[in-house]
C-alpha positions in Angstrom: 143.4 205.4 124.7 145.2 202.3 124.9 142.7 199.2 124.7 143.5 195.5 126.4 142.6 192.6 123.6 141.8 189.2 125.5 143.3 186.5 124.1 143.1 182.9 124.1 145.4 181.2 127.0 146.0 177.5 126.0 148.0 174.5 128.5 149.6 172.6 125.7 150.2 172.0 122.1 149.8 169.9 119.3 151.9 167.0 119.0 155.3 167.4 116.5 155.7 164.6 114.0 158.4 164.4 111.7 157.9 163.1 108.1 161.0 161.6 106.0 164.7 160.7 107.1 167.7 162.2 105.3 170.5 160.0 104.7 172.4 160.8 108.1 169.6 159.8 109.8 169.0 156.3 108.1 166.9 157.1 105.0 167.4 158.0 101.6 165.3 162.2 101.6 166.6 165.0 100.8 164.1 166.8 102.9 161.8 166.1 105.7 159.1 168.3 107.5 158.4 168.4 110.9 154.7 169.1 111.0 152.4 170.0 114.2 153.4 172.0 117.4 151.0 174.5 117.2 150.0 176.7 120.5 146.8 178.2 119.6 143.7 178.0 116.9 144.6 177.7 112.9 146.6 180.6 112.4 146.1 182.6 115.0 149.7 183.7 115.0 148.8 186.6 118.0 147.7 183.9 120.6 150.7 181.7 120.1 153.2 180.0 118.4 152.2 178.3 114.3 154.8 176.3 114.4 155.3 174.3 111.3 153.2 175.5 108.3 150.9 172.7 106.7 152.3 170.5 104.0 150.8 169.1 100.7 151.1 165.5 99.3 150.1 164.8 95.7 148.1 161.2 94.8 150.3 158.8 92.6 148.8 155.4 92.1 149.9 151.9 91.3 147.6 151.3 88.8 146.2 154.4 86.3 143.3 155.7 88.6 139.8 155.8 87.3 139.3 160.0 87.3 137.5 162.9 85.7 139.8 163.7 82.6 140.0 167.1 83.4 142.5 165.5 86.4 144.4 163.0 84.5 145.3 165.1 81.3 147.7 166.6 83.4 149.7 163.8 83.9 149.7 162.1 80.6 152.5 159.8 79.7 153.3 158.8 83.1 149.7 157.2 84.5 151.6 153.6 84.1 154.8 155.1 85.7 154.5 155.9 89.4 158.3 156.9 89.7 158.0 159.1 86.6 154.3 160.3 88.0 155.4 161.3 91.4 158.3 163.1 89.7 155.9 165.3 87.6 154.4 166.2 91.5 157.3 167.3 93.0 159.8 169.0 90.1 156.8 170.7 88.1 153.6 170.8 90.6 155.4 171.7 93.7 154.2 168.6 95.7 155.9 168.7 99.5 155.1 165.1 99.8 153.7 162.2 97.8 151.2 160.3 98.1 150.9 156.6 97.2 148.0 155.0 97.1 148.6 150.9 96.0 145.0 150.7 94.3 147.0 147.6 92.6 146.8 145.4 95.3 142.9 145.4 95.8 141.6 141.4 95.2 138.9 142.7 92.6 141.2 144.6 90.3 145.1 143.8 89.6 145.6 141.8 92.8 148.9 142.9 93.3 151.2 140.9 95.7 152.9 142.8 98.2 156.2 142.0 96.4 155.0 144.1 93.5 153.6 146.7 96.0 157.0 147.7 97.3 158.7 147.4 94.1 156.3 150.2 93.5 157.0 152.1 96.8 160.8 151.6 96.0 160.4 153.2 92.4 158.9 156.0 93.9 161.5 156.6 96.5 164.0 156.4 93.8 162.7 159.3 91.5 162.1 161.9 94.5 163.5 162.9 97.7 160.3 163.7 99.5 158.7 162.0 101.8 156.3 159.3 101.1 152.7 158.9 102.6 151.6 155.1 102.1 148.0 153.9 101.7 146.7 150.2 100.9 143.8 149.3 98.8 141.5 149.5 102.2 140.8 145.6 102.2 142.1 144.7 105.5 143.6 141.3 105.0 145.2 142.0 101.5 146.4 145.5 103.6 147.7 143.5 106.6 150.0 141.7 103.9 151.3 144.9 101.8 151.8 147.4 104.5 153.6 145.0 106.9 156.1 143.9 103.4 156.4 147.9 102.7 156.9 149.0 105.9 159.8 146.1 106.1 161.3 146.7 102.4 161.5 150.5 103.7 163.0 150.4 107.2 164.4 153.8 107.5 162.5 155.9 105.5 160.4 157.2 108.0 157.1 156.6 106.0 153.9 157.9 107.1 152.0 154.2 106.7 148.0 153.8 106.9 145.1 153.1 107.7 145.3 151.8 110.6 141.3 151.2 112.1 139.5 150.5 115.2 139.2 146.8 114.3 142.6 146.7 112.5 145.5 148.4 113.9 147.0 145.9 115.7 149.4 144.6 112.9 150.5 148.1 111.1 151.0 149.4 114.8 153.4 146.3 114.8 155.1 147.0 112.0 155.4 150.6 112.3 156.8 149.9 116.0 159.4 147.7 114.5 160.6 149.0 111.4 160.4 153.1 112.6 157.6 154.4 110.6 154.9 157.1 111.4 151.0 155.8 111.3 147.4 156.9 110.4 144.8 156.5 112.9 141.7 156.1 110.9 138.1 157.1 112.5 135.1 157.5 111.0 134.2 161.1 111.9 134.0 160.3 115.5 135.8 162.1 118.6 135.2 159.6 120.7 136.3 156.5 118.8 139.4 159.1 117.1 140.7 159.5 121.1 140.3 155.8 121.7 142.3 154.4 118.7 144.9 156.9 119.7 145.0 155.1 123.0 144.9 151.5 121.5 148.2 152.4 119.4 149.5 153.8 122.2 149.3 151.1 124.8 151.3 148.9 122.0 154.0 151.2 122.3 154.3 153.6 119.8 155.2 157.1 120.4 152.9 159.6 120.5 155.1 161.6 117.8 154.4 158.9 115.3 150.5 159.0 115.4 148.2 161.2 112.4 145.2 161.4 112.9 142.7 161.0 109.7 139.1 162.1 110.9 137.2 160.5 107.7 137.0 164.3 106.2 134.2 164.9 103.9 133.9 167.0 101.1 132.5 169.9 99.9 128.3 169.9 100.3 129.4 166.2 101.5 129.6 166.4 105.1 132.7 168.7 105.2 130.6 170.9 108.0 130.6 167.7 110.4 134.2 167.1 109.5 135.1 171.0 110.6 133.6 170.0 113.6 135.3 166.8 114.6 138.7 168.9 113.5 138.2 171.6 115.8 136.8 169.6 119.1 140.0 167.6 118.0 142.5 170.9 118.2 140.4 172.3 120.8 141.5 169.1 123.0 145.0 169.4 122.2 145.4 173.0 122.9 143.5 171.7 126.8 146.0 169.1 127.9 144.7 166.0 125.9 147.3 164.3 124.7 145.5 161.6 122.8 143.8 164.3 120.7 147.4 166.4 120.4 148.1 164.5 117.2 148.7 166.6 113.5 145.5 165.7 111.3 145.9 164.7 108.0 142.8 165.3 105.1 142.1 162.8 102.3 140.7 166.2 100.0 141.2 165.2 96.7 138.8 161.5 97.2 136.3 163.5 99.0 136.6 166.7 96.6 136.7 164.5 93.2 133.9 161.6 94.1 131.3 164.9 94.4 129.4 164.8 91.2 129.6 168.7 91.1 133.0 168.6 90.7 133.3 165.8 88.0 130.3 165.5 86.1 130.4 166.5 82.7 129.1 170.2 81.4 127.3 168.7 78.9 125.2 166.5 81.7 125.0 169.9 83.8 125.2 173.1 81.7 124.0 175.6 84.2 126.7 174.3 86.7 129.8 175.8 84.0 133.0 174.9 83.6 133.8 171.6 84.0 137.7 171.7 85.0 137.5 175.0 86.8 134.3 173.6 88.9 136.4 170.9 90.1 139.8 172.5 90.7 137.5 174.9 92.8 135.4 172.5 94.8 138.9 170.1 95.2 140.3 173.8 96.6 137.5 175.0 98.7 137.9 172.0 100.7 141.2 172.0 101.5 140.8 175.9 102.4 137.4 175.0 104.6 139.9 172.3 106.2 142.9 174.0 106.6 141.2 176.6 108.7 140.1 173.8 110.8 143.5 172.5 111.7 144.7 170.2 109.1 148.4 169.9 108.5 148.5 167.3 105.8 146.4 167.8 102.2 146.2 164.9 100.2 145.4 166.5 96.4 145.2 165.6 93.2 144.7 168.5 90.8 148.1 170.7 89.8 145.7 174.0 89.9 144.1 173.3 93.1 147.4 172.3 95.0 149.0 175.6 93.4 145.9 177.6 95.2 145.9 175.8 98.5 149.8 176.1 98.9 149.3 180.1 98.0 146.7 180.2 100.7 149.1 178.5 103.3 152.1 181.0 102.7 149.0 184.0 103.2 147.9 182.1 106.4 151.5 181.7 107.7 152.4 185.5 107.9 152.6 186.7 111.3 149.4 188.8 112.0 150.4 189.4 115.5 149.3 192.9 117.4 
């Protein structure tokens, strides 16, 4: 006896942004990824198109970062070497993007000037040919200054630049306008303030297909059920018609993962809890899985071993299980 399976009728889609430009079209990468365009819930190949499969972005820092040793050993030798660093990502980690976070420029630690910010950028650029995601130090008026010179210095590239907030978007919305970059929209685990930034941008002009939006995840045991939550109501609205909650999502996993005390504190400080490397490449993991199933199409890691997990998990997720 034949039997009928209902399934899940969506109106629209989620957004497509593309990440990187190749040389014929103005930048410098040897690949770019289109992410986005999905037609139905995280993987659900049988009700509708998974269009793009999500990518991962490995951190590289300005400065050498202040993490659990069981995350640096891995990339000894290059901590003080961002090109070098990001290099180590891509050739021997697999990273599909990288991720560079200018912790340099914040006015309590190296103070970096925006000069030696996109020196930095520029370095990076020159030792890969993936795309770049660019952060600032989160200090909004050293930020307005380093994104806007990066953003400039790298006309182009097609960077993906953030954050851009609630109460400061209006000058990386500029400069992203101008110089033909992609943006993060920054909310703090909000719908409601996510769907309004979206329309702030917007109004000042730039596309729709150059907007990510970062919910504010959080990690593992930290909030991550609340972030699953603001993910789906977001995808949920795309998949209905709403166009300023159609934007890709991007996920800040290895911060949130790594600032948990169960995945960094020390075995000796918490024998019961085991392995102190294997804990953390696990809890840096589980979140990304926990968030992928949500609807997140950019991963922002850290550990080699947790990026090698998550990316095996994507190709699993990405094989057609239509019937």
């Amino acid at each position: 006896m034949a039997v009928n399976i209902v399934k899940e009728k969506t109106l629209s889609q989620v957004g497509l942004v593309k990440l990187g430009a190749t040389k014929e079209e103005g930048g410098t990468r040897a690949v770019t990824y289109t992410i986005g365009g999905d037609a139905a819930l995280p993987f659900h190949h049988f009700e509708g198109k998974i269009a793009n499969r999500p990518i991962v972005a490995m951190e590289v820092q300005d400065i050498e970062p202040n993490w659990p040793g069981t995350v640096k050993k891995h990339f000894e030798g290059v901590l003080d070497k961002p090109g070098e660093w990001a290099k180590k990502c891509v050739d021997e980690y697999g990273a599909d993007a990288i991720y560079v976070r200018l912790e340099g420029a914040h006015p309590d630690g190296a103070d970096k000037s925006p000069e030696d910010c996109v020196a930095v950028v520029k370095e990076v650029l020159g030792a890969v040919g993936v795309p770049l995601i660019v952060t600032g130090c989160e200090i909004e008026e050293k930020d307005n200054e380093v994104l806007v010179a990066v953003a400039e210095a790298c006309t182009g590239e097609n960077l993906l630049i953030g954050f851009a907030e609630q109460e400061n978007y209006k000058s990386l919305t500029a400069a992203c306008m101008v110089h033909k970059h992609n943006i993060i929209a920054r909310s703090p685990l909000d719908i409601n303030i996510c769907k309004q930034l979206n329309i702030l941008i917007t109004e000042m002009n730039l596309a729709h297909d150059r907007i990510i939006i970062d919910p504010s995840i959080g990690g593992l045991g930290y909030g991550i059920e609340y972030a699953y939550s603001i993910m789906e109501r977001a995808r949920l609205g795309a998949l209905q018609g709403d166009k300023m909650l159609s934007m890709p999502i991007l996920c800040t996993v290895g911060k949130e993962a790594w600032r948990a005390k169960e995945a960094s504190a020390s075995e000796e400080e918490y024998p019961a809890w085991g392995e102190e490397e294997e804990r953390g490449i696990l809890w840096e993991s589980s979140t990304a899985s926990a968030l992928l199933q949500a609807g997140g199409s950019i991963f922002l890691m850290r550990h080699p071993k947790a990026v090698s997990l998550i990316k095996n998990n994507i190709e699993q997720l990405m094989k057609d299980n239509s019937y």
